[in-house]
C-alpha positions in Angstrom: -54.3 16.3 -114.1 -51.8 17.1 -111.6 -50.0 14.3 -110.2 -48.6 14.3 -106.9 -45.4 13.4 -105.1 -45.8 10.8 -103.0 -42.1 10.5 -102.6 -42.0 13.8 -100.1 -45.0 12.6 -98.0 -45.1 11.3 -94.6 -45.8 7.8 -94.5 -49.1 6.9 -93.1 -49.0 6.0 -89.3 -49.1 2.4 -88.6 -52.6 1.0 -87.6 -52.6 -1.3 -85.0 -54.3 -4.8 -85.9 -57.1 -5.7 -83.9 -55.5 -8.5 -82.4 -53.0 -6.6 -81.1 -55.8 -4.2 -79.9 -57.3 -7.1 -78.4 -54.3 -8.5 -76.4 -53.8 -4.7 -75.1 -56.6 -4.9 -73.5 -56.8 -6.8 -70.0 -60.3 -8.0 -70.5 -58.4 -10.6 -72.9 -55.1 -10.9 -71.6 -55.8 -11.6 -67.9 -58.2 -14.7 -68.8 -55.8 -16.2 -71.5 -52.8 -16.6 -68.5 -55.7 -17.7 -66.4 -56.3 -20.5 -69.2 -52.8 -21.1 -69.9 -51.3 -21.9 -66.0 -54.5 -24.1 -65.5 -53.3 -26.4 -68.6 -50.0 -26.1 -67.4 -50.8 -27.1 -63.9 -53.0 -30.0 -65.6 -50.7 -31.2 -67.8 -47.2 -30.7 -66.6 -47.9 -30.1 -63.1 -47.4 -26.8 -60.2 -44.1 -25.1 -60.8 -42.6 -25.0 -57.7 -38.7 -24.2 -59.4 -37.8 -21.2 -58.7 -37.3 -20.4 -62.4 -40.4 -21.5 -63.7 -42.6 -19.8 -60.6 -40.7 -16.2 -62.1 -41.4 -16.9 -65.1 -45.1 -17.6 -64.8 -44.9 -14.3 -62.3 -43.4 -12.0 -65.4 -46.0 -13.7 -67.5 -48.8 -12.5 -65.2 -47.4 -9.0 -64.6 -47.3 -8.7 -69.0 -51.0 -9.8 -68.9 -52.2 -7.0 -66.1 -50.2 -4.4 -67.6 -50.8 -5.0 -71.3 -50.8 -1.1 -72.0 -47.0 -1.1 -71.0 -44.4 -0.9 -73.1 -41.9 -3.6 -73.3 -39.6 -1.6 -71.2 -41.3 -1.7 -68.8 -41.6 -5.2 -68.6 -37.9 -6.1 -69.1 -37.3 -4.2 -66.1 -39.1 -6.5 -64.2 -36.8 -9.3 -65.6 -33.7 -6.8 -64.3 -34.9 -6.6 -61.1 -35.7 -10.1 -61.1 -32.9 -12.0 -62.2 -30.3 -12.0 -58.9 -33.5 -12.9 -56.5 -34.1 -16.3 -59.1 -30.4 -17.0 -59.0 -30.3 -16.6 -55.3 -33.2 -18.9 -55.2 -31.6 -21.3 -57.3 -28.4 -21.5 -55.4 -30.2 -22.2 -52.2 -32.0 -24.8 -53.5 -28.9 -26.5 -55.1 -27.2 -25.8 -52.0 -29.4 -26.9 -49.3 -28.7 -30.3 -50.7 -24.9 -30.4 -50.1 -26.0 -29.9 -46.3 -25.9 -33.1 -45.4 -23.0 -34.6 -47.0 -20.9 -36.1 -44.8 -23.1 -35.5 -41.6 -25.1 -37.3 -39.0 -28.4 -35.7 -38.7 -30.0 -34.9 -35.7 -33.2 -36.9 -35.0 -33.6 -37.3 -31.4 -33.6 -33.9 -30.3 -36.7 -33.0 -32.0 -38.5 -36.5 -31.1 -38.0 -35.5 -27.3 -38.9 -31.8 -27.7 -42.3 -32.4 -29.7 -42.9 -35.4 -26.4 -42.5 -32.7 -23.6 -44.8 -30.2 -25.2 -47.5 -32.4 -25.8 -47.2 -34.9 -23.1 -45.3 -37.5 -24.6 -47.2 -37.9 -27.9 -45.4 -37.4 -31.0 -48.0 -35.1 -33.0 -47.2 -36.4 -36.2 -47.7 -40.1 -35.1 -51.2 -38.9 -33.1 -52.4 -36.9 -36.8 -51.8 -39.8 -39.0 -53.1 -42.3 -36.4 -56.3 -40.4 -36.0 -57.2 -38.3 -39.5 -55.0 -41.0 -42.2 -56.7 -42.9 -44.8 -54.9 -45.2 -46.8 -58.1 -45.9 -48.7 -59.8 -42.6 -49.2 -58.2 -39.2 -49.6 -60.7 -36.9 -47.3 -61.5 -33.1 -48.1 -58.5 -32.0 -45.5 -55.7 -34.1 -47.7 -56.7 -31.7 -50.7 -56.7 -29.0 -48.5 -53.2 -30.0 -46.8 -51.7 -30.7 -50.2 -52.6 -26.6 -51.8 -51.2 -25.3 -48.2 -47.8 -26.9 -48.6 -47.8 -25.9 -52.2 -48.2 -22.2 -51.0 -45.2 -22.4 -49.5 -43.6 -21.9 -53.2 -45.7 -19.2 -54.8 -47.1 -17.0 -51.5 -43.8 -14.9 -51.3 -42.8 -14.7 -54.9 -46.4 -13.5 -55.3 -46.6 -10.7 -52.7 -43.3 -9.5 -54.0 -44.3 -9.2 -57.2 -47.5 -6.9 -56.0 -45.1 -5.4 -54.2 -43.1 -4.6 -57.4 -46.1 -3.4 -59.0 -47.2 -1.2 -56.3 -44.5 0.3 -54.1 -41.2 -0.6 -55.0 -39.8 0.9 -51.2 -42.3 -2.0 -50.0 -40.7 -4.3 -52.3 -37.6 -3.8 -51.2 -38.3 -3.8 -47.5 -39.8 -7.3 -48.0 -37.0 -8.6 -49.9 -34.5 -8.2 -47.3 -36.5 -9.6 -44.9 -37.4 -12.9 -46.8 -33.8 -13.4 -48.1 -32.2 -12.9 -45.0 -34.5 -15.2 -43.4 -33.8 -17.8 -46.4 -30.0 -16.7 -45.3 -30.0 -17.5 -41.8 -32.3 -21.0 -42.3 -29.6 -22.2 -45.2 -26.6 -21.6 -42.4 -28.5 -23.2 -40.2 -29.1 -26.2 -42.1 -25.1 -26.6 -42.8 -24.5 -25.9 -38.8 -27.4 -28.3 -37.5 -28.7 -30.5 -39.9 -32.1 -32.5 -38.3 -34.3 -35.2 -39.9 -38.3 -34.8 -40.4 -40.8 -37.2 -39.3 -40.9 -39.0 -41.9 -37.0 -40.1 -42.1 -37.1 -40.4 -38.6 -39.6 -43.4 -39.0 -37.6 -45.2 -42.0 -34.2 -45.5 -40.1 -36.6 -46.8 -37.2 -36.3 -43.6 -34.6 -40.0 -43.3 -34.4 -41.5 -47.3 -34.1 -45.2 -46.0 -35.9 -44.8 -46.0 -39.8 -45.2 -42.1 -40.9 -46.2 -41.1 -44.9 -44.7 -38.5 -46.5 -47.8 -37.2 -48.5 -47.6 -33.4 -48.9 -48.8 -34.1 -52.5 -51.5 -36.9 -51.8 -54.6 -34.5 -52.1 -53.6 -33.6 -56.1 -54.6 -36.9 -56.4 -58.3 -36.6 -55.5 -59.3 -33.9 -57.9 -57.1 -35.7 -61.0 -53.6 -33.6 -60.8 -51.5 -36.7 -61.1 -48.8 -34.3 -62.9 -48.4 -32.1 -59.8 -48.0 -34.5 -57.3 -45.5 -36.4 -59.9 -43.3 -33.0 -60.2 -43.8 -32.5 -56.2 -42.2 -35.9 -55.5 -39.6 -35.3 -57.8 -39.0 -31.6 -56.3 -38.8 -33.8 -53.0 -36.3 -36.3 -54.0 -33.8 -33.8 -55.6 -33.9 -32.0 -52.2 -32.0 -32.0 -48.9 -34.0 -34.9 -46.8 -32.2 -33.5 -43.5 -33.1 -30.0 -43.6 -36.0 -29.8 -41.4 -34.9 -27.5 -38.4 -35.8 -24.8 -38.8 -39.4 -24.8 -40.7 -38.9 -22.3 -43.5 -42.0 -23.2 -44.5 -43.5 -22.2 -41.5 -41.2 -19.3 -41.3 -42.0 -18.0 -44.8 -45.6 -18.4 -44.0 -45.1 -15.9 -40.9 -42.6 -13.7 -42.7 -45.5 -13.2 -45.5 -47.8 -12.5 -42.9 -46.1 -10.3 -40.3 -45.2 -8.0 -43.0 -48.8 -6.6 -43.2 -49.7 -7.0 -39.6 -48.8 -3.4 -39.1 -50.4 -2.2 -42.3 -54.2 -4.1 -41.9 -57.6 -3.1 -40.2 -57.4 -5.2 -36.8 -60.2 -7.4 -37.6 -58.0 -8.6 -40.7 -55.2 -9.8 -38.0 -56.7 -13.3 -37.0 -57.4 -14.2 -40.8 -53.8 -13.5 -41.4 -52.3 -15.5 -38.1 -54.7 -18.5 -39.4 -52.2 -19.1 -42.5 -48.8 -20.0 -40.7 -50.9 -21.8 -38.7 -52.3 -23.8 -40.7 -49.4 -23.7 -42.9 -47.1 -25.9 -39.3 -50.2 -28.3 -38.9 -50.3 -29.4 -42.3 -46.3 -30.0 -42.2 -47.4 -31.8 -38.9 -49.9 -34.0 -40.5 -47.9 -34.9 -44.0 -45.1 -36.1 -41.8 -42.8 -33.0 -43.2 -42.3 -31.1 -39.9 -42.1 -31.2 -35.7 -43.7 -29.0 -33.8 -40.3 -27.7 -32.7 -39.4 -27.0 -36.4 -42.7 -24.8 -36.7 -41.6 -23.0 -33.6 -38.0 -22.2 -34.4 -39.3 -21.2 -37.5 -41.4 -18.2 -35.9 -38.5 -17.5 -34.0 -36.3 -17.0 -36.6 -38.9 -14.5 -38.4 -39.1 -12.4 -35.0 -35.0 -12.4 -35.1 -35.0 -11.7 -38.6 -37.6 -8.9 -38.2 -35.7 -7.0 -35.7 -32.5 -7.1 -36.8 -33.6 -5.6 -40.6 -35.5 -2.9 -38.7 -32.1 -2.0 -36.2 -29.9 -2.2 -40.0 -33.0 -0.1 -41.7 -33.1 2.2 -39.2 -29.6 2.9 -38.8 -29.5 3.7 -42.6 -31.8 6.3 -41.9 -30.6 8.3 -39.4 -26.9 8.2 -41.4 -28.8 9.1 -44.7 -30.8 11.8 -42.6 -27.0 13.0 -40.8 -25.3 13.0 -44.1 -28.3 15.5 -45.2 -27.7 17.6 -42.8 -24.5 18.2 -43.1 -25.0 19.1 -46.3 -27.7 21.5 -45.9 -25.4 23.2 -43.3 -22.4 23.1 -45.4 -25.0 25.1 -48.1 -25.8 27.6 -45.6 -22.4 28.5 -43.5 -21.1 32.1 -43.8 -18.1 32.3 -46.1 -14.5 31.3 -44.9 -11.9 34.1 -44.4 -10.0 33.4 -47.5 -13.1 33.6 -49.6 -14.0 37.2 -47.6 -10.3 38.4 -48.6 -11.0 37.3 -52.0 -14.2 39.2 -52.4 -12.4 42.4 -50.8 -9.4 42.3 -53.1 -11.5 42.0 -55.4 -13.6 45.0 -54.8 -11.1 46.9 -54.3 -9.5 46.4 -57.6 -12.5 47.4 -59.1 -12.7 50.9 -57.4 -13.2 52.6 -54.3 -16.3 51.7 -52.1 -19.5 54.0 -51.7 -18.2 55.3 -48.8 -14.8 56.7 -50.1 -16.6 57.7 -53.1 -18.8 59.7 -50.4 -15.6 61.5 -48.6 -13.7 62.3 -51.7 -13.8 65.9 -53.7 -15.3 65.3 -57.0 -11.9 65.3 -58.9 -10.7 62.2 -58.6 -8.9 60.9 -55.5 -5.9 59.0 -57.2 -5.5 62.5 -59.2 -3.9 64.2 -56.1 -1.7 63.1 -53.8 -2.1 62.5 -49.7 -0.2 65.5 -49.3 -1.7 68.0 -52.3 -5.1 67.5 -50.4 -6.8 71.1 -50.0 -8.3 72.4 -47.1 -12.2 72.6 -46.4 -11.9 76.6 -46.9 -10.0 75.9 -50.1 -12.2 73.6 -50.8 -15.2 76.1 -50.4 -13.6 79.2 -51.4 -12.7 77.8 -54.5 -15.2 77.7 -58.1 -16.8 74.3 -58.4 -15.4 72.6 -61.3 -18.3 71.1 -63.3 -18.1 67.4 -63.8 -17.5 67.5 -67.2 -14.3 69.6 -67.2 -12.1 66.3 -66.6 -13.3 63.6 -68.9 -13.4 60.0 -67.6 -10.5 58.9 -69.8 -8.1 61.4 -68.6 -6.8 59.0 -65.8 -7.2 55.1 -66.7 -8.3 52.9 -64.1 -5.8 50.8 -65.0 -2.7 53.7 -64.5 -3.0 53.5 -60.8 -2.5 50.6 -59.0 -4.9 49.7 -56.1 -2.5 50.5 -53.3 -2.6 54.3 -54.5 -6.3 55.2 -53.7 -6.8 57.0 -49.9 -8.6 55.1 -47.6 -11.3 57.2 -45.8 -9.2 57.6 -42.9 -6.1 59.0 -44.7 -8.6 61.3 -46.4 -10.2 62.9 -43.2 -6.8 62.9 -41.5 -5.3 65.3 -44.2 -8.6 67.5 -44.1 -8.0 67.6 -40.1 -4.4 68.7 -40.1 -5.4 71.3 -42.9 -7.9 72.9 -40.8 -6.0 72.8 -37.8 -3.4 75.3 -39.6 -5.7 77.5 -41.3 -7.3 78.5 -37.4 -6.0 81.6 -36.2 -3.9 81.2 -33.1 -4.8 83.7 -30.1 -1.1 85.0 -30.3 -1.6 85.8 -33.9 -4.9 87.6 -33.7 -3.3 89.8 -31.3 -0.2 90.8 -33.6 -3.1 91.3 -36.3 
């Protein structure tokens, strides 16, 4: 029996288990992150840190792209990483915003008066819809709005990532310079919410704070625990403007343009309801909801004017180049292609003019006539070999030009014509 080498064959490709078939596969992988955020919200509560809320985003993108190589997915960390840390410093920095500063409180109070008649709207809401006793289907609802506020945007940006990153990066720089101009603002003009106002006695009516009171009613003690912490490690004084408001519009003015009308009013219903629920929990003025628009429309415009600019520079600098590829030669590169021509022999014109010996053979002056020329037995080509004269023995400055050449033929043919006197004495 012959026995073979098994040292020289291939080794036998890798066969994937079926578990690893399994988690490939986004039947399986999509319904265990479903199953693993819900015990996660259960148990340790809605991650509204920035860090956590990317990390359950990368962890969503792995499980509906399971056929992706890792690569793949650790380029969605790269591109990731400086929007978390820009995240993070704003929220660690918001805080510092009212160090050392008198908030504004009145301002607000009076504005929200004038535009509803001298009713304060948060005092009116919780007058008229609070419960102390019983949390009512609206306080659940109220309490998943203002949650939005944390996931909406990293959400759509991460569809965004997945889908069109141009998109993606069009959003971005609208949300961050938003985020941008509302953290300035909140160093420039710090202003209290409702809810402050009414424990340092500016508003007389007691206000809650209960953003998180609806997780209650359905048995999520852990996320309204980890809101009110979220809450307490934040800036108390950074109310005007509303960025929660504002990044409800900035997530939904970004598709206004690329919807089916009848999709617009659904869309508008979210910031909406987004400035009444901060109305109602005490979070937020009407003023702060308003300002908060505005600063999307401001933001809006100027990224467009910046975009656009970008453009037409990208779109000038193309041109340019596309002229530069297609503009006639300069006159030093023309002289270099002559010199260089005529180094390498006469053109097809002098060849043309010229008698068949060669023209750097003869001198200007040694030239025959066009009798001579006719009178005389044609020399066959082959009776001067190419190598009796070099190329390289004459310099370029000896060969005639094509005017020197019918010059000398001229004056040669001007002296061979008989004269009238001289036909006579013939």
């Amino acid at each position: 029996m012959i026995l073979e080498d098994t040292a020289t064959q291939p080794p036998a490709p890798e066969t994937p288990s079926r578990f690893r078939e399994l988690l490939a596969t986004r039947r399986v992988s999509v319904p265990l992150f479903a199953v693993a955020f819900a015990l996660w919200w259960f148990f340790v509560g809605l991650p509204t840190d920035p860090i956590l809320a990317a990390l359950w985003l990368w962890f969503g993108t792995i499980a509906f792209r399971p056929d992706q190589p890792w690569r793949y997915h650790l380029g969605f960390a790269r591109d990731w990483i400086p929007i978390v840390l820009l995240l993070v410093a704003y929220d660690f920095s918001r805080g510092l915003a009212d160090n050392g500063v008198a908030p504004h409180v009145t301002e607000m109070i009076h504005a929200d008066e004038w535009l509803t008649g001298g009713v304060i709207p948060t005092v009116w809401a919780q007058e008229h819809l609070y419960d102390p006793n019983q949390i009512h289907w609206y306080d659940v609802l109220a309490s998943f709005v203002y949650f939005s506020h944390f996931v909406v945007c990293l959400t759509i940006a991460a569809v965004l990532w997945f889908r069109s990153r141009p998109l993606w990066g069009a959003f971005m720089r609208r949300w961050f310079t938003l985020t941008a101009a509302g953290l300035v603002t909140y160093f420039v003009y710090p202003a209290a919410p409702p809810w402050w106002a009414s424990e340092h006695g500016y508003i007389a009516a007691e206000v809650m704070r209960m953003s998180g009171r609806g997780w209650e009613a359905i048995g999520l003690h852990g996320g309204s625990k980890m809101l009110a912490v979220g809450q307490s490690m934040s800036n108390p004084v950074a109310a005007m403007p509303s960025l929660h408001s504002a990044f409800a519009m900035c997530a939904v003015a970004f598709f206004l343009t690329r919807v089916k009308k009848r999709w617009i009013p659904l869309l508008l219903a979210y910031p909406v309801l987004m400035s009444l629920t901060l109305v109602y929990t005490g979070e937020h003025y009407i003023i702060d909801a308003i300002v908060g628009y505005a600063y999307v429309g401001i933001v809006y415009l100027v990224v467009w004017l910046g975009e656009r600019w970008w453009a037409q520079r990208q779109a000038g600098e193309a041109a340019e180049s596309l002229l530069r590829a297609a503009a006639p030669p300069t006159a030093a590169a023309s002289d270099a292609s002559s010199a260089g021509a005529s180094s390498a022999g006469a053109s097809s014109a002098e060849v043309g003019a010229a008698p068949a010996v060669p023209p750097t053979a003869v001198p200007p002056t040694a030239v025959p006539s066009a009798a001579e020329v006719g009178a005389a037995p044609a020399v066959p080509p082959t009776a001067v070999p190419p190598t009796a004269v070099p190329p390289t023995a004459v310099p370029p400055t000896a060969v005639p030009s094509a005017a020197e050449v019918g010059a000398a033929l001229a004056e040669e043919r001007a002296a061979s014509e008989p004269t009238p006197d001289r036909a006579s004495r013939d």
